[in-house]
C-alpha positions as CSV (number, residue, x, y, z in Angstrom):
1,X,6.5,-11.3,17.1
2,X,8.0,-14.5,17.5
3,X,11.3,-16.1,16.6
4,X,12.1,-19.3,15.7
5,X,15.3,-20.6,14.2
6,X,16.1,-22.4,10.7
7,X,16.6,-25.1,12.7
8,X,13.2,-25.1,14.6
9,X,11.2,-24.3,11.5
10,X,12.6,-27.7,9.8
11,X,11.7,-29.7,13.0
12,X,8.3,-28.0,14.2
13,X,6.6,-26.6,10.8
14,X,3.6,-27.6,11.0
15,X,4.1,-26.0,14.8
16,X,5.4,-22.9,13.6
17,X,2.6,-22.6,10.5
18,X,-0.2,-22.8,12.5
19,X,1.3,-19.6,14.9
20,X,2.0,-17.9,11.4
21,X,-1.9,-18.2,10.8
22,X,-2.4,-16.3,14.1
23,X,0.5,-14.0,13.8
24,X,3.4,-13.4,11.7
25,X,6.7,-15.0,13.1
26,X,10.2,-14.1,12.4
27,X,12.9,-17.0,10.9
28,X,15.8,-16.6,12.2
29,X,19.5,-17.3,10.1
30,X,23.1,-17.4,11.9
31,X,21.4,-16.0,15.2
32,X,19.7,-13.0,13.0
33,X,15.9,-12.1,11.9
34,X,16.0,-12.6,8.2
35,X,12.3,-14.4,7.1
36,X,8.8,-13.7,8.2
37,X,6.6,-16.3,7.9
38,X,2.7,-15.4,7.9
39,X,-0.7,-15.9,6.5
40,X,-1.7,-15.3,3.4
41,X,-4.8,-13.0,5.1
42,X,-2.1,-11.2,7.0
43,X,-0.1,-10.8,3.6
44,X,-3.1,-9.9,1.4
45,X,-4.1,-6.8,4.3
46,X,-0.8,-5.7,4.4
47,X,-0.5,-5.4,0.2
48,X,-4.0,-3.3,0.6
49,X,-2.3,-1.5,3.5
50,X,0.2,0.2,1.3
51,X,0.3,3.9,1.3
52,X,0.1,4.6,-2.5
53,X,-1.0,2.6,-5.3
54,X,-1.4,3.1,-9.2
55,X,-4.7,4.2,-10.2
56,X,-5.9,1.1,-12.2
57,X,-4.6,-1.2,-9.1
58,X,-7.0,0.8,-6.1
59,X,-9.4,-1.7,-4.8
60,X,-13.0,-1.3,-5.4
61,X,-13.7,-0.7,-1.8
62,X,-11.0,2.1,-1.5
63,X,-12.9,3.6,-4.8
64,X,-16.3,3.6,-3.0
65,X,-15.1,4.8,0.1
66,X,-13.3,8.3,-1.7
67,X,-16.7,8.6,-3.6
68,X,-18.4,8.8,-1.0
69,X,-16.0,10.9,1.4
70,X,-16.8,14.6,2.2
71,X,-15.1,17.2,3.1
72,X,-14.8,18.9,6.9
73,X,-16.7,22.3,6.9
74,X,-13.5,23.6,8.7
75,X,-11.7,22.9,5.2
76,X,-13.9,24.0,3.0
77,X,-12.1,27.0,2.1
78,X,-9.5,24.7,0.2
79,X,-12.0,24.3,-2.5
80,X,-10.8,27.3,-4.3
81,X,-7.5,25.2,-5.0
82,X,-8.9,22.9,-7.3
83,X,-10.4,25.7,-9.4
């Protein structure tokens, strides 16, 4: 990822937003990391990306995709848990 200063991102933004269209970049504050600038694509994946999510707020593709998953044979033994 790259870095760019406070500094940099005042003088070069248009610069520095089109990189953050084709990856994230890192603003940096009194020498240290302390921003990410990036895409709202890159922003949007990373909110579907999360591990866990409440019910009601599971996007329709995730939905489909668990309908229509099946089981390994190997596990099918495990059945017997949900009984």
């Amino acid at each position: 990822m790259k870095s760019v200063s406070a500094q940099e991102l005042e003088q070069k933004i248009g610069e520095v937003q089109d990189l953050a269209m084709r990856e994230p970049v890192a603003i940096e504050r009194d020498g240290r990391e302390q921003f990410v600038l990036l895409s709202i694509d890159e922003y949007n994946r990373l909110l579907t990306a999360r591990r866990s999510f409440a019910v009601e707020e599971l996007p329709e593709w995730i939905v489909e995709r668990v309908a229509a998953a099946e089981m390994d044979p190997q596990f099918k033994d495990l059945d017997r848990l949900l009984e």
